[in-house]
N, C-alpha and C positions, 0 to 999 in steps of 0.2 A: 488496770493491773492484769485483768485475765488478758490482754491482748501480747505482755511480755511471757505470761506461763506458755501461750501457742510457741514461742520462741526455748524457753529453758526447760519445760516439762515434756517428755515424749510421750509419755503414754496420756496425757492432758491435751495434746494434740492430735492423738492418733483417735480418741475420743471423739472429740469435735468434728474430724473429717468424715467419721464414721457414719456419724448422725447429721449430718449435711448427705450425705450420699445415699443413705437410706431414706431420707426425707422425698429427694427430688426422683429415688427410681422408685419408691412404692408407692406416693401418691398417683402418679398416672394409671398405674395399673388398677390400683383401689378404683380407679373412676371406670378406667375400662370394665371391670366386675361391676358394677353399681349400672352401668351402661347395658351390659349385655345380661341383668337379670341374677348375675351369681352374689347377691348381699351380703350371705353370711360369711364368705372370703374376703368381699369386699373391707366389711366390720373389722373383719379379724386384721388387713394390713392398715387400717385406721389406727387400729389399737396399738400394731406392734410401731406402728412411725410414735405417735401418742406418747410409749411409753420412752423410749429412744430420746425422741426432742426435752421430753420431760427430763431426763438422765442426763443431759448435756444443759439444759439451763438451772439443773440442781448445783452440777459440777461448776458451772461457772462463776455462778451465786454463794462460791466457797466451800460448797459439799464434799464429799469423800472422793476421790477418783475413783480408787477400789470399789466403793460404792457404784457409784457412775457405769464403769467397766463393767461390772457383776450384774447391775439390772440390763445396761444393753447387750451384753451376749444372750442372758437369761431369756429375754423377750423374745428376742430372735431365734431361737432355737425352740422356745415354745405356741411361735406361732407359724416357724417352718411343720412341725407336726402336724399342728390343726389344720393348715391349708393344703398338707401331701394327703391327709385323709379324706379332704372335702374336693379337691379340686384334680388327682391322680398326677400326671406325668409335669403338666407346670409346674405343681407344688416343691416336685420331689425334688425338682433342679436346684431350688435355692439352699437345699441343705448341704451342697459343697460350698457355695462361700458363704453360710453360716458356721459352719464347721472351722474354717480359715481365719476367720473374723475372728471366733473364741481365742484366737492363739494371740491378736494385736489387742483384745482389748482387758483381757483378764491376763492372773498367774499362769503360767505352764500348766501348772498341775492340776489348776481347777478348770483350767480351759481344756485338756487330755478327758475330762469326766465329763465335760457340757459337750462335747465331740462326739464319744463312743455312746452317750447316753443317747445323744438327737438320732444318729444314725440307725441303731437296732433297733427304737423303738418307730423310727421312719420307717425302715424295713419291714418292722414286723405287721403295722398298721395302715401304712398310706396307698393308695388309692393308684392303678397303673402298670400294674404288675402283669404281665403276660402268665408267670409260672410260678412254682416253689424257685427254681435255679433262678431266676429274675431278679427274686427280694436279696439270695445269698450273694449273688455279682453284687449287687450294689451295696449288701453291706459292706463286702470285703473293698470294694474301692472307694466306699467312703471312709472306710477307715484307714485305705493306704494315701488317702487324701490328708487325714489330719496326722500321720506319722508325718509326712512330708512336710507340713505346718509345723509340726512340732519342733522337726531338724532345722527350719530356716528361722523360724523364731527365736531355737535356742542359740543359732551362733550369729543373727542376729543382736541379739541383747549384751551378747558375750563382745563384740565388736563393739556396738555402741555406748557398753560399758566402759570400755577400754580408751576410746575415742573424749569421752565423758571426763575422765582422769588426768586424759592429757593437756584437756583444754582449763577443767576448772580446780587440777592441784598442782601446788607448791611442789616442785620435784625436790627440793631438798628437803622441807620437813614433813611431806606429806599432806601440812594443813590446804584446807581450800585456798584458791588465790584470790587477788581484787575481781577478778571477771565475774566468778563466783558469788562473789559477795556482793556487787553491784546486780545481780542477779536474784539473788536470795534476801536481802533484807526488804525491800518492797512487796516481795509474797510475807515478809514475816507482819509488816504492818497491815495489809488488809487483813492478813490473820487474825491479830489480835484485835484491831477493828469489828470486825463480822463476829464473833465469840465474845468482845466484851470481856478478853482476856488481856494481863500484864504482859509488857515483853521490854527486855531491858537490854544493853551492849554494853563491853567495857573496851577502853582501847589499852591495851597494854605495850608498856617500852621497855626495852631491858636498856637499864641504867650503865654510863658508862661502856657502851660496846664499842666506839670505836676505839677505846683503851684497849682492849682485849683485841682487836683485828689488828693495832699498832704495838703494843706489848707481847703477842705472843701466836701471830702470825692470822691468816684467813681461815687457814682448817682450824685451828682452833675456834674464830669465830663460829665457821660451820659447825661446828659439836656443839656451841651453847645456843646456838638457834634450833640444830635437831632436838637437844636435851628440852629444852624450855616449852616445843610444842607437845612433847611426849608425857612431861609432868603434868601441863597444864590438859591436854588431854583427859590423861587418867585422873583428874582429879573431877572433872565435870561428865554432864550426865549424857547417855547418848543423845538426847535428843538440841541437846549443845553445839552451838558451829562453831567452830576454830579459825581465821581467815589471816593469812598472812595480807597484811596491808601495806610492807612494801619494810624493807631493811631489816631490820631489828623491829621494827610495831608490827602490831598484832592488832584485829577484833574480834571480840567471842560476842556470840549471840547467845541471849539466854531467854528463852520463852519460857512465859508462866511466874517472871521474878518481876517484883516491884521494888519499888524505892526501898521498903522495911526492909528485904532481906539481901539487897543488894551492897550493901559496905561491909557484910558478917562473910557473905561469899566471897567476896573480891579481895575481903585479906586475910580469907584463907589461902586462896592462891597465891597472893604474896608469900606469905610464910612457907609456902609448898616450894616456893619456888627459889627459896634463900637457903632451906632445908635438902635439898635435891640438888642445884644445878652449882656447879662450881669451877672455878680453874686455879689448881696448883693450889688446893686445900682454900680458896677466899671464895666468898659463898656472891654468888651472882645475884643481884635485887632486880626490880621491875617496881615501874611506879604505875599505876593504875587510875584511871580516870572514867568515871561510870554514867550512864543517864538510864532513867524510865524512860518510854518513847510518850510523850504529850497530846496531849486529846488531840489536837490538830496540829501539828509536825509534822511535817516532809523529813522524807531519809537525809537530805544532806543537812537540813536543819540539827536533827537527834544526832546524826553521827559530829557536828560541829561542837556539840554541846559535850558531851564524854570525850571529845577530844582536846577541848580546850580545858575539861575538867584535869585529864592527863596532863597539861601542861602546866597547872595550878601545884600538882604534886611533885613536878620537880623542882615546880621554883624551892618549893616548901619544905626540899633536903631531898628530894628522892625516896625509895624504899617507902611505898604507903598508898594511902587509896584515897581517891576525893570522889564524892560523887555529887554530881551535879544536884542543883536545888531543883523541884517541877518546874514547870513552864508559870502555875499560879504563884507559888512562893519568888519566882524570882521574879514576878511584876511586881509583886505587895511589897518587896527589896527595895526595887526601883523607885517607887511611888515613895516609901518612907526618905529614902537618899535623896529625890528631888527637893519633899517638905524641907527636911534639912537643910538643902541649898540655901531655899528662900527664905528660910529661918535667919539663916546668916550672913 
């Protein structure tokens, strides 16, 4: 699973490249200091690879990225200090693309404070300075270094954000698209995996649409597809995905819900959605089909199961919610309806 996040995650990638590249350019150097007698520099870039690799096998083991990001700039910026104090004009060099680095691997803003903090207090203490005017040039251009970090990152992110929109939403209702979603539900299962937390899906269909694309033309459908992601949106919680699955269906992801509280949610949404969305005063339904994700299920398994639980509910009249039985309830189904056979 971490091999698709290298793929869908940026700052989960930028992570990883980071600590691959600090790995292979400070170990040699580490030997070179260990070689020619200088240890305690030596120690010092052990430690900062050390804590680095460590932060990127945290991250990949399901950890926090922020987390991740935060301890590798953090290290680097505090072992760029101790090695400008101990070693003078080498040292001093790597606090311009430590300063650089804060901008790919953390926020803006806490990466603006890991920048100007490293730089003045490099200035003020490291080791190679010819004069007082010496430490002030290089404050001032290590900090026209990280302004300039700052500008490329921010329209950087602002591009990539942008780029990000295009590829994984829905242009007409906004919701994420399948690409998205065939993206996003396999980080959702190691998730809840690795945490030993619930995480549940529902597939939702608005009942009857191509009545309404044949009765009352295509913009009209488009208004009850834009309406329908907009209720259903504002009814669930942020941390909820929305995924158009392709026509009139829909899947929401819902982290943290189990089987208990997943048929009390799923028709509330109904109800929100027969309350809310209408054409020409007659209130628009959706029948809903739900699953838990199963100890051992694969994504096309769990999404096969809420999907054909969707299709149970409109045998069964439409307007309503089915949710699928566990993975164990419906072998002990199975197993009772085999008995039966042989019974009879």
């Amino acid at each position: 699973m971490p091999w698709q996040r290298l793929q869908s995650d940026f700052r989960f990638a930028l992570i990883t490249l980071f600590g691959a590249l600090a790995t292979v350019c400070l170990l040699p150097i580490a030997g070179y200091r260990f070689a020619t007698g200088d240890v305690a520099a030596g120690v010092i870039d052990l430690v900062v690879v050390a804590v680095i690799a460590g932060s990127v096998v945290y991250m990949w083991r399901g950890g926090s990225v922020e987390w991740a990001g935060r301890a590798a700039a953090g290290i680097g910026a505090i072992g760029v200090i101790v090695v400008a104090s101990l070693v003078g004009l080498s040292g001093l060099l790597w606090t311009y693309p430590a300063v650089v680095a804060g901008f790919l691997l953390i926020e803006r803003r806490h990466a603006i404070a890991y920048g100007a903090v490293t730089v003045l207090i490099v200035a003020a203490t490291g080791q190679g300075f010819d004069s007082g005017f010496m430490r002030v040039a290089f404050a001032v251009t290590g900090l026209v270094v990280g302004l300039f970090a700052y500008i490329f990152a921010h329209r950087t992110e602002h591009q990539r954000m942008q780029l990000e929109r295009l590829v994984t939403r829905d242009t007409l209702t906004s919701a994420a698209n399948r690409r998205a979603m065939e993206q996003e539900l396999p980080i959702a299962v190691e998730t809840s995996r690795r945490g030993n937390v619930p995480v549940s899906l529902a597939v939702l269909d608005i009942d009857h649409f191509k009545r309404i694309n044949d009765g009352h033309g295509h913009e009209t459908g488009d208004r009850v597809l834009v309406d329908f992601a907009r209720v259903i949106g504002a009814a669930t919680r942020r941390g909820d995905r929305l995924f158009r699955y392709g026509g009139e269906e829909f899947v929401l992801l819902l982290p943290g819900i189990d089987t208990t509280a997943l048929a009390s949610l799923c028709d509330t949404l109904r109800a929100r959605v027969a309350d809310m969305v209408e054409v020409d005063g007659r209130p628009i339904t959706v029948s809903i089909g739900a699953a838990e994700l199963g100890a051992r299920e694969s994504v096309s398994e769990w999404l096969a199961r809420a999907d054909s639980a969707m299709y149970r509910a409109k045998r069964d009249g439409r307007n309503r919610v089915v949710v699928a039985p566990s993975q164990v309830e419906a072998t002990v189904v199975d197993l009772l309806q085999r008995q039966a056979a042989l019974r009879d």
